[in-house]
Backbone as a printed PyTorch tensor [residue, N CA C, xyz], in Angstrom:
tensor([[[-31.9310,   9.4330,   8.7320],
         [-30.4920,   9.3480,   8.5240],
         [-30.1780,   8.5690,   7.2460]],

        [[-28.9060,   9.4190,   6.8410],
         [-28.9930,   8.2980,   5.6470],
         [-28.0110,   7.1000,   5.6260]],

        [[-28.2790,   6.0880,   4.7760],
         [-27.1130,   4.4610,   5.1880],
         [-25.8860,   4.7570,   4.7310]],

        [[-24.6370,   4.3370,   5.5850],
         [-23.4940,   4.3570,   5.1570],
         [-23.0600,   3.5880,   4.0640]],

        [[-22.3060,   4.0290,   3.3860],
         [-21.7290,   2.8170,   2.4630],
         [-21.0780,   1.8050,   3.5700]],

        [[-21.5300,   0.3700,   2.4000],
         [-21.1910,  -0.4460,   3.4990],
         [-19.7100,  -1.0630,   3.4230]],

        [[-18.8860,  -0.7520,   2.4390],
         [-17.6600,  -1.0470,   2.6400],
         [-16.7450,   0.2270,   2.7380]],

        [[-17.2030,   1.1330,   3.2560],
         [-17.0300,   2.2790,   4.0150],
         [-15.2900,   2.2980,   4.8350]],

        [[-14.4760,   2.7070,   3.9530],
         [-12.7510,   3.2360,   5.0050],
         [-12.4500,   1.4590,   4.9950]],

        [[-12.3290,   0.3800,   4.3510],
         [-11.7580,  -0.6860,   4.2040],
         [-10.4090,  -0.5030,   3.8430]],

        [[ -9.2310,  -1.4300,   4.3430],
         [ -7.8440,  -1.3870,   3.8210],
         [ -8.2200,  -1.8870,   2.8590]],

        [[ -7.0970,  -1.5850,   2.1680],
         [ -6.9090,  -2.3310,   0.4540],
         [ -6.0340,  -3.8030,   0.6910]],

        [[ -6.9490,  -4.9140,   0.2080],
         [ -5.7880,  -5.9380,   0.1690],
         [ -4.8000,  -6.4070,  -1.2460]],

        [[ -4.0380,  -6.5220,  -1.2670],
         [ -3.1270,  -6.6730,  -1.8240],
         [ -3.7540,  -7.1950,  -3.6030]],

        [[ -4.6430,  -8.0300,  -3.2830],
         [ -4.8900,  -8.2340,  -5.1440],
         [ -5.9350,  -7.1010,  -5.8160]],

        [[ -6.3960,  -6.5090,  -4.5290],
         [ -6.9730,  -4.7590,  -5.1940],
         [ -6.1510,  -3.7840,  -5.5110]],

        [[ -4.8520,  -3.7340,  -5.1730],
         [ -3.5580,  -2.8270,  -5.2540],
         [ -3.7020,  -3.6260,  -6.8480]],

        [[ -3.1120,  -4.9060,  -6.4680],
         [ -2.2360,  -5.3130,  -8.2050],
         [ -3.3520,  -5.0410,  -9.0630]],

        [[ -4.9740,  -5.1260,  -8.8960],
         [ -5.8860,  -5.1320, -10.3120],
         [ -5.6940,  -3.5050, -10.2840]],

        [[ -5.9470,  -2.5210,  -9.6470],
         [ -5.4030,  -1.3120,  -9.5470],
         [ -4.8420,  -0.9150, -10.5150]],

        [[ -2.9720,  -1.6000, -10.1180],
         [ -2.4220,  -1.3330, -10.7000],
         [ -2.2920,  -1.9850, -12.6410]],

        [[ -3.0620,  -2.6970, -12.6750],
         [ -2.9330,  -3.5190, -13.9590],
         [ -4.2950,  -2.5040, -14.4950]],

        [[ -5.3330,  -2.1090, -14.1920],
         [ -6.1420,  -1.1070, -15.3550],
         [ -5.5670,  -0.1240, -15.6550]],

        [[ -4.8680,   0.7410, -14.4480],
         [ -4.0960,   2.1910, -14.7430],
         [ -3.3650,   2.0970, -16.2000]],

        [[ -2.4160,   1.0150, -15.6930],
         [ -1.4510,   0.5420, -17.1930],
         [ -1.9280,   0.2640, -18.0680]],

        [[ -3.0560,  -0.1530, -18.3210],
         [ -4.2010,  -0.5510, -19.3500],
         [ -5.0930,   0.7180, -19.9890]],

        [[ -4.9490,   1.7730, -19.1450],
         [ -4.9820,   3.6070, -19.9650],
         [ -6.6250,   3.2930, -19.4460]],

        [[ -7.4620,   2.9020, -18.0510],
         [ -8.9600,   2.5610, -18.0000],
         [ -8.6940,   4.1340, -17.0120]],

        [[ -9.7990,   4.7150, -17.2560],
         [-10.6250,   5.5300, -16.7370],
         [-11.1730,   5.7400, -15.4000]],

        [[-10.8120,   7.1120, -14.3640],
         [-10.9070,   6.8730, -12.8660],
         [-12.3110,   6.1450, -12.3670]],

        [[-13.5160,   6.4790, -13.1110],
         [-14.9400,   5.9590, -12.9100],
         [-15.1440,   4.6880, -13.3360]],

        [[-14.1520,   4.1850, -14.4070],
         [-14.1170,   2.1880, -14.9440],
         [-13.3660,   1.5550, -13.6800]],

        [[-12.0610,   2.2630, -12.7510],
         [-11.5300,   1.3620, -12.3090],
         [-12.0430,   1.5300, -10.7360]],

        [[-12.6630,   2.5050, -10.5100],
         [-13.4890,   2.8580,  -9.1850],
         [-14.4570,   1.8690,  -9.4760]],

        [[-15.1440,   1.5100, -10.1180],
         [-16.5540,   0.7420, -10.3100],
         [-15.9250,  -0.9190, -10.3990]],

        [[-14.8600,  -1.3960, -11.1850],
         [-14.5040,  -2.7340, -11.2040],
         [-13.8020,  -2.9670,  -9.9210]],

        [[-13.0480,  -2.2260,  -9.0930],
         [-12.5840,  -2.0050,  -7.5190],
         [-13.6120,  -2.1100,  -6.5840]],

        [[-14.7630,  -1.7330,  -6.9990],
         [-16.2900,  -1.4640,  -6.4030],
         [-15.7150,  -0.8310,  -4.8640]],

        [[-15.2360,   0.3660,  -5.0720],
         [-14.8840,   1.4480,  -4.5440],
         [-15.1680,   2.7010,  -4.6580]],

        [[-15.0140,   3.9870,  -4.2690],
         [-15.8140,   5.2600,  -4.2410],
         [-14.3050,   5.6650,  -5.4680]],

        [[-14.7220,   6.9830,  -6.1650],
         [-13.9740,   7.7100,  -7.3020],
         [-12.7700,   7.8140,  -6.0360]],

        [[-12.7970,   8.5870,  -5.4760],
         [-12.1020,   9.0710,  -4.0050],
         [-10.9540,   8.6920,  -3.5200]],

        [[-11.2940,   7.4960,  -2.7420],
         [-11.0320,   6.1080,  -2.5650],
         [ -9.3310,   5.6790,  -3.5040]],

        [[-10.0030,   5.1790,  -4.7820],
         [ -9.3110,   5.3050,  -5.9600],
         [ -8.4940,   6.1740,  -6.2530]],

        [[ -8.5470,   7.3660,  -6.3280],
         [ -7.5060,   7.7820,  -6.9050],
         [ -6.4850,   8.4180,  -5.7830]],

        [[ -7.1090,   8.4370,  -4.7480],
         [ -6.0720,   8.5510,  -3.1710],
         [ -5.2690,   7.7690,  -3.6400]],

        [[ -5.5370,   6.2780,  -3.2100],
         [ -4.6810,   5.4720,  -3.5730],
         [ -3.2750,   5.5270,  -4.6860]],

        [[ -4.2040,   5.6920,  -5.9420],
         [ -3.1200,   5.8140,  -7.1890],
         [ -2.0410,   6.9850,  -7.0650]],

        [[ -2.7350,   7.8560,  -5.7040],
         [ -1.6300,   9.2280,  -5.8820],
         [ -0.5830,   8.5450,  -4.6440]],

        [[ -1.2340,   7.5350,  -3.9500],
         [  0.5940,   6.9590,  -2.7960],
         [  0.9430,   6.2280,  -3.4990]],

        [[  0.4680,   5.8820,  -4.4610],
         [  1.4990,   4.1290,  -5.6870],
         [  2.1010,   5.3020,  -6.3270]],

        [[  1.5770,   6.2060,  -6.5780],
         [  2.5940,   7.1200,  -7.5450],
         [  2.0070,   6.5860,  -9.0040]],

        [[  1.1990,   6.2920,  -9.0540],
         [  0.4020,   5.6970, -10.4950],
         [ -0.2640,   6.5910, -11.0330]],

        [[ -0.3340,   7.2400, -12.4110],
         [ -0.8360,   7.8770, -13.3660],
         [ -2.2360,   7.2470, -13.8140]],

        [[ -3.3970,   7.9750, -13.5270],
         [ -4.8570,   7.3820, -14.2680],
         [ -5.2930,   8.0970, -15.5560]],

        [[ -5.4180,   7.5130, -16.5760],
         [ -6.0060,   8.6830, -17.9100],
         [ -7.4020,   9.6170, -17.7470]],

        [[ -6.7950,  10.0970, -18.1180],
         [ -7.9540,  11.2860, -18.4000],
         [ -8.7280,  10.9720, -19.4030]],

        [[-10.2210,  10.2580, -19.5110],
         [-10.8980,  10.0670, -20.3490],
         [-11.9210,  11.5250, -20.8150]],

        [[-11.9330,  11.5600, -22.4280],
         [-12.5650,  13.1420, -22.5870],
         [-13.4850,  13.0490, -23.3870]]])
């Protein structure tokens, strides 16, 4: 079997919302702010789509 992630379906607490929201505005990248969140891509941008927050498209 394989191991679950171990912070696996965690609520978001409130100073992960605000750093969240402070890279988005900062134009960082869905895979920079998934990784400094130390959260799944997924995860992340679920989120940014109920804040109603815009993530850049890095190309």
């Amino acid at each position: 079997m394989s191991e679950r992630f171990e912070r696996h379906r965690q609520p978001w607490k409130a100073d992960e919302i605000q750093k969240l929201h402070t890279l988005a505005a900062k134009g960082m990248g869905l895979k920079a702010i998934a990784k400094a969140l130390n959260r799944s891509e997924e995860s992340t941008s679920d989120r940014a789509k109920n804040d109603s927050l815009k993530i850049a498209k890095l190309r």
